[in-house]
C-alpha positions in Angstrom: 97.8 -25.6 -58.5 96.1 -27.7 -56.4 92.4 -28.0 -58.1 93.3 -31.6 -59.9 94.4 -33.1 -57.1 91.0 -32.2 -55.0 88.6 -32.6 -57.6 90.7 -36.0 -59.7 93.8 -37.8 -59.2 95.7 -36.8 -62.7 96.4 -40.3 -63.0 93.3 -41.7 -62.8 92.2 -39.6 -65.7 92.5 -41.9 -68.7 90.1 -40.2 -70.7 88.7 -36.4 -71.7 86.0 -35.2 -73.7 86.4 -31.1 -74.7 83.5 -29.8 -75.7 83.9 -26.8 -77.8 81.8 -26.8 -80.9 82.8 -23.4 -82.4 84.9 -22.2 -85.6 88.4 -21.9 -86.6 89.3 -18.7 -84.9 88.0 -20.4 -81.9 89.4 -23.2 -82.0 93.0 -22.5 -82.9 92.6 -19.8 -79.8 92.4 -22.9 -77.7 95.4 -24.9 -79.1 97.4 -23.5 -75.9 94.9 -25.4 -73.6 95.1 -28.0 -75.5 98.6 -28.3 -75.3 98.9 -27.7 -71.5 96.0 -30.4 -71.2 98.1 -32.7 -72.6 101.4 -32.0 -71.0 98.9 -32.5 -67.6 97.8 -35.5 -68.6 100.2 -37.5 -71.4 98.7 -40.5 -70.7 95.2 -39.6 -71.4 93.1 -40.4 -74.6 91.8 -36.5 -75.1 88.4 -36.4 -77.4 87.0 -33.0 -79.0 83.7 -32.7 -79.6 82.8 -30.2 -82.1 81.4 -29.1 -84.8 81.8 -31.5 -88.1 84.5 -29.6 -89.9 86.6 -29.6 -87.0 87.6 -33.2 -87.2 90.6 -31.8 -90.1 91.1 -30.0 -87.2 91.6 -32.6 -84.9 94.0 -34.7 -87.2 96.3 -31.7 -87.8 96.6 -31.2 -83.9 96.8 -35.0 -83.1 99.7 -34.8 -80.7 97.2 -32.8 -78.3 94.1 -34.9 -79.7 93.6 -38.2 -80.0 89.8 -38.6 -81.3 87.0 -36.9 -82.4 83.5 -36.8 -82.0 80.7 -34.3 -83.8 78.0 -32.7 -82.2 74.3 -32.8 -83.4 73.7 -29.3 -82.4 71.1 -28.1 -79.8 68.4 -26.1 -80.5 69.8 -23.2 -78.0 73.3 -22.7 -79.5 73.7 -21.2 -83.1 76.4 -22.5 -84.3 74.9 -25.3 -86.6 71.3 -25.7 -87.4 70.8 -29.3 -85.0 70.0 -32.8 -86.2 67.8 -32.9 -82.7 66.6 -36.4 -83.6 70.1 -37.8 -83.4 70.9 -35.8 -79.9 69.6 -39.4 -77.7 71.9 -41.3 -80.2 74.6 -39.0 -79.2 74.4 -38.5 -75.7 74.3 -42.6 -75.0 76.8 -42.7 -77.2 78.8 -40.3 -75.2 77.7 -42.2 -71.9 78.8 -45.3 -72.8 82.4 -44.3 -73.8 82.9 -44.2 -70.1 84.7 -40.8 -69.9 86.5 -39.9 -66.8 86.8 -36.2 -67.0 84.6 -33.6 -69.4 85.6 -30.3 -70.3 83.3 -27.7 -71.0 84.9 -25.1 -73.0 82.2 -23.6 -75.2 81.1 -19.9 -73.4 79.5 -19.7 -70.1 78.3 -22.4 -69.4 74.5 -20.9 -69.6 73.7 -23.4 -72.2 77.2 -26.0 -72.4 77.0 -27.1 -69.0 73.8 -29.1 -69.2 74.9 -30.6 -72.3 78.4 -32.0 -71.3 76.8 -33.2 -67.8 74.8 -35.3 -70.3 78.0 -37.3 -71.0 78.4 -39.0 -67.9 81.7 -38.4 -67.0 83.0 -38.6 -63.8 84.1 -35.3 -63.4 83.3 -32.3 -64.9 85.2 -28.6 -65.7 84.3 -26.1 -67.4 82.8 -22.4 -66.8 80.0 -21.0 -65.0 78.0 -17.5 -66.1 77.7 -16.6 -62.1 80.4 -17.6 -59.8 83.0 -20.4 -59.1 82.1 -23.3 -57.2 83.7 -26.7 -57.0 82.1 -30.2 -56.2 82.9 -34.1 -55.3 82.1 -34.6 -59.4 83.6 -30.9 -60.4 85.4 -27.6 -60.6 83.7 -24.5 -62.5 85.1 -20.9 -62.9 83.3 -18.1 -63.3 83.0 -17.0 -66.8 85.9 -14.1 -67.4 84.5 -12.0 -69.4 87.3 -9.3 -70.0 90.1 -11.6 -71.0 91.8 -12.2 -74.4 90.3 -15.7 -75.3 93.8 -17.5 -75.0 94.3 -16.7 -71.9 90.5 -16.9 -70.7 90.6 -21.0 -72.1 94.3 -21.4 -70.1 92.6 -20.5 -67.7 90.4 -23.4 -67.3 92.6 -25.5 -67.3 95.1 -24.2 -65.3 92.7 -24.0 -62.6 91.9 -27.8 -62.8 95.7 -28.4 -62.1 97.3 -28.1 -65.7 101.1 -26.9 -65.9 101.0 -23.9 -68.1 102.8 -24.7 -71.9 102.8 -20.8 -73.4 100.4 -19.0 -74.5 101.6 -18.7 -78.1 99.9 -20.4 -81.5 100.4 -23.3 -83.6 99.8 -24.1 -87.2 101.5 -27.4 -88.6 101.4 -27.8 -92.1 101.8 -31.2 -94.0 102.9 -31.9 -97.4 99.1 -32.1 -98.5 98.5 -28.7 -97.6 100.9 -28.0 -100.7 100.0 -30.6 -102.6 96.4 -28.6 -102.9 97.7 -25.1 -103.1 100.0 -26.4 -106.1 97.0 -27.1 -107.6 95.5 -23.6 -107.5 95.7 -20.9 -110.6 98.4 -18.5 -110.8 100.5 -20.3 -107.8 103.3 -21.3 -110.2 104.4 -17.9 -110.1 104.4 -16.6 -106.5 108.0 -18.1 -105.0 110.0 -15.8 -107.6 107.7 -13.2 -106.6 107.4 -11.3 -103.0 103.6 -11.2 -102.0 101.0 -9.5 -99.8 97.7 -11.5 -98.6 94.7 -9.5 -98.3 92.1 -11.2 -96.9 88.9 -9.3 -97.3 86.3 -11.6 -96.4 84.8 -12.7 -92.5 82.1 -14.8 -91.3 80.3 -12.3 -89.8 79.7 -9.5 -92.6 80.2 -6.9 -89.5 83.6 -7.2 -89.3 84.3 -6.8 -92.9 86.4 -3.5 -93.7 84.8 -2.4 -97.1 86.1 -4.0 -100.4 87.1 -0.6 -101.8 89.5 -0.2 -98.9 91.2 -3.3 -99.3 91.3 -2.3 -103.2 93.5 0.5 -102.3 96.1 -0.4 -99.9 96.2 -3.5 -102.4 97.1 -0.9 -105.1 99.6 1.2 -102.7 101.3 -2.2 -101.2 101.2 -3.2 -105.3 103.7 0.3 -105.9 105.8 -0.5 -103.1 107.1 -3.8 -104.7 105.3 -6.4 -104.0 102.3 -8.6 -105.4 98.9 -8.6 -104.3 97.3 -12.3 -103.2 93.5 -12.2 -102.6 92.9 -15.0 -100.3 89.1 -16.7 -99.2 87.1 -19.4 -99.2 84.6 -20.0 -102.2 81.9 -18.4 -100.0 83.7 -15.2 -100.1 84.9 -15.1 -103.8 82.5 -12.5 -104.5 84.2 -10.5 -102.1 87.6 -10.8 -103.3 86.2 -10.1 -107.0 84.7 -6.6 -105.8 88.4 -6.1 -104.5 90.1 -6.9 -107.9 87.5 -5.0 -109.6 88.0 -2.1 -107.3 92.1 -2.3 -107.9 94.2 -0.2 -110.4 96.8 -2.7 -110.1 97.0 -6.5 -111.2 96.2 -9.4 -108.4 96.1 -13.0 -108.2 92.7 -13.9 -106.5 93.1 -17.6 -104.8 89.3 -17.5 -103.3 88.2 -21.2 -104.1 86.9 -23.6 -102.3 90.4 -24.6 -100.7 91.0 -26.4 -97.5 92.2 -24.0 -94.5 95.7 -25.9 -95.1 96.3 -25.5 -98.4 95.2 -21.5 -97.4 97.5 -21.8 -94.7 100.6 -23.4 -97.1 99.7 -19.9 -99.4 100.2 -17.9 -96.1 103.3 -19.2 -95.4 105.3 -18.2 -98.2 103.8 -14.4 -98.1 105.8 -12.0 -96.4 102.2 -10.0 -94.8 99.0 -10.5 -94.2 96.1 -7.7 -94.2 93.1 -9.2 -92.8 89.6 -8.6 -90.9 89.3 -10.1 -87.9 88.4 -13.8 -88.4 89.9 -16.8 -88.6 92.6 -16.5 -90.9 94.5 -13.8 -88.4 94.4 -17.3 -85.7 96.3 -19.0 -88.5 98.7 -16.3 -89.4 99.3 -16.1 -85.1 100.1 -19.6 -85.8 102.3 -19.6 -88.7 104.3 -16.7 -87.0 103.3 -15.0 -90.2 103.2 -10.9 -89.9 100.0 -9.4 -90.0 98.0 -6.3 -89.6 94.3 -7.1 -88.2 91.5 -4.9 -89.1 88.9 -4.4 -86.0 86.3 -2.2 -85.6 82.8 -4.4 -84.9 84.6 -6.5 -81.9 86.8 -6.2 -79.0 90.8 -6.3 -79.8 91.2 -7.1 -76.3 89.4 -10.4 -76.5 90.9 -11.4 -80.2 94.1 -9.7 -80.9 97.1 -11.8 -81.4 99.0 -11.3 -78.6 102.2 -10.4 -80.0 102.4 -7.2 -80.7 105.3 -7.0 -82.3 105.0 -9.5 -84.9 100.7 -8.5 -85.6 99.5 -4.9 -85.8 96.2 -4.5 -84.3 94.2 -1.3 -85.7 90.8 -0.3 -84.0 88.5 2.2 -84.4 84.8 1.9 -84.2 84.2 5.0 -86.7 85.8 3.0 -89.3 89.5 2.3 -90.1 91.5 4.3 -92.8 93.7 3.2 -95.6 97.0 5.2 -94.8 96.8 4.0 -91.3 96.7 0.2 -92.4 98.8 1.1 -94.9 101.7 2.5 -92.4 101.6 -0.6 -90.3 102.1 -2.9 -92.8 105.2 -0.8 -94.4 106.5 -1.0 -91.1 105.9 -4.5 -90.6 107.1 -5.1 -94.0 110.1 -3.2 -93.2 111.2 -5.3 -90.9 110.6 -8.8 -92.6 112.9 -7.8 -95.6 115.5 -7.1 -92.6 115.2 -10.6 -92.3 114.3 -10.1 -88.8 111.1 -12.3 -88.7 111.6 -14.8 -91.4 111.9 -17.2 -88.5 107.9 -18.1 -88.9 108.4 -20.2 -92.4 107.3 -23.5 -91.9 108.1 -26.3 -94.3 106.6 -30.1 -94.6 
C-alpha cells in the first residue's frame, strides 16, 4: 500500500475523525477497520462521530477509540430525526478541533461526503457513489457495492495505507455487563441449565421470521434438552411475548429494556443463538458464539458472518422453514457439546 504515503505522512496524522453514524450491526461490522486504523496509526487520537447511543459503543472499543462525538443528524440521512439548529454548532465545533485526517465511512458518499468535508480536516477518505479519484487533500474509492460489509469498510482503509489486522469480530465484555444481567428475572437459574437464545425481534419489521416460527423450533430445541431464552430489547417485548404465547413448552423471556452488554453477558453463557438478521448476530460474530441467522428480506452476502463454520446462514426469499433452522442448529449444537467451540466464552 502506498495511498497514505501519497495522500499523508502516517506520522503526521495525530488526529481522525470516523464518521459513521449508523446502528449496532453496523458498527460492530466496522470494528475490523477500526482495529487496522489503529495498528496504522498508534499514535493517533481516533474520534467517532455517530449517532448518540454509540458513545457505550465507543467506551467498550476504547483501545481502537479514543473520543467520541454525536451527530445532529441531517435532514437527507434517516438514521435519526436531526436537531438542524444545532448542525452550525457542530460543524465549528468540528472545525476547530483541528483534525488532520476525516474518514467518511457512512455509505456512498452521495450524502456523507459533503458533511465530513465540513469538518475541516486536512485530509479526507472515504467513499464515492461513482468512481475513485484521489487529490492533494484526499483519497476516495468507489463505493463496492457487492461486498460483505467487513470487508467493503477494510477496504477503505486499506487503501489509505492501513496494514490489514483480520477480518474477524470483537465483543469485550466487562464486569458491568453482568452486574446488569444479574439483575434480570429468571437469570439465577440459567448456569445449571444449558440454553438456546432466540432472538425474534429486528429493527426493520422485514426481516423478522414470523413469531409462530420461532415458537416452534423453541418447542423442538425445548425436547432436545435444552432451555429456551427469549432475548430483546424492551421495544420488542411484544414480540418475544407472541413467541411464548405461541410455545407448548416453558421459556424464560429476558426482553427488557437491557443494555446491549448485559444482552451480550446473556449470550455468552448460551450454547446457540437463533436469530434474524440484525444486530444481535454482529454481537454473537463477536462473542464467537454459535449461531444460525435467519435471512430472507436482505442479502447474506453483504451481512453474513463470515465464518461459516461457527454461524449458519439460511436464505430463502419465499420464506424460511422450521425443520431447516431446526437442522442447523442441531448440528451446530452437536458440535458445541463436543466441546469443539467452547473456545468463544468470554469472562470479565
Amino acid at each position: 500500500m502506498t495511498h497514505a504515503v501519497a495522500i499523508f505522512p502516517a506520522e503526521a496524522c495525530r488526529s481522525v475523525a470516523l464518521f459513521r453514524a449508523l446502528q449496532l450491526g453496523d458498527l460492530l461490522c466496522a470494528v475490523p477497520a477500526l482495529r487496522a486504523l489503529r495498528r496504522g496509526l498508534p499514535h493517533a487520537r481516533i474520534t467517532l462521530v455517530g449517532l448518540p447511543w454509540a458513545r457505550a459503543f465507543a467506551a467498550r472499543f476504547a483501545r481502537y477509540v479514543d473520543d467520541f462525538i454525536a451527530f445532529p443528524g441531517a435532514p437527507e440521512l434517516p438514521e435519526q430525526t436531526p436537531d438542524v439548529a444545532q448542525l452550525p454548532a457542530f460543524f465549528a465545533d468540528m472545525r476547530a478541533r483541528g483534525y488532520d485526517l476525516a474518514v467518511q465511512m457512512h455509505g456512498d458518499g452521495t450524502h456523507t461526503n459533503a458533511i465530513v468535508r465540513r469538518f475541516g480536516a486536512r485530509w479526507n477518505a472515504g467513499f464515492a457513489p461513482d468512481h475513485a479519484r484521489a487529490s492533494h487533500d484526499g483519497m476516495f474509492i468507489r463505493y463496492p457495492d457487492r461486498l460483505h460489509e467487513v470487508r467493503r469498510n477494510l477496504k477503505l482503509v486499506e487503501a489509505i495505507g492501513m496494514p490489514g489486522a483480520g477480518e474477524e469480530l470483537e465483543f469485550p465484555l466487562t464486569r458491568d455487563d453482568f452486574t446488569e444481567l444479574s439483575g434480570l428475572p429468571g437469570v439465577a437459574r440459567l448456569p445449571d441449565a444449558p440454553y438456546v437464545c432466540l432472538h425474534p425481534g429486528a429493527r426493520n419489521p422485514a426481516k423478522r421470521w414470523p413469531a409462530e416460527r420461532f415458537a416452534r423450533l423453541g418447542d423442538a430445541l425445548h425436547d432436545h434438552g435444552y432451555e429456551i431464552v427469549l432475548t430483546g430489547s424492551d421495544a420488542e417485548r411484544a414480540i418475544t411475548q407472541e413467541v411464548a404465547a405461541a410455545m407448548r413448552a416453558p421459556c424464560i423471556d429476558t426482553a427488557s429494556p437491557i443494555s446491549v452488554g448485559g444482552l451480550a453477558a446473556l449470550l455468552a453463557g448460551a450454547r446457540l443463538l437463533v436469530t434474524n438478521d440484525t444486530g444481535v448476530s454482529h454481537v454473537a460474530s463477536g462473542l464467537r458464539l454459535p449461531s444460525v441467522v435467519v435471512f430472507f428480506a436482505t442479502d447474506p452476502l453483504q451481512w453474513a458472518p463470515l465464518d461459516a463454520t461457527l454461524h449458519h446462514t439460511i436464505y430463502d426469499r419465499d420464506g424460511v422453514g422450521v425443520s431447516a433452522v431446526l437442522a442447523h442448529a442441531l448440528a451446530l449444537l452437536e458440535g458445541v457439546e463436543r466441546g469443539s467451540d467452547r473456545a468463544f466464552r468470554q469472562r470479565a
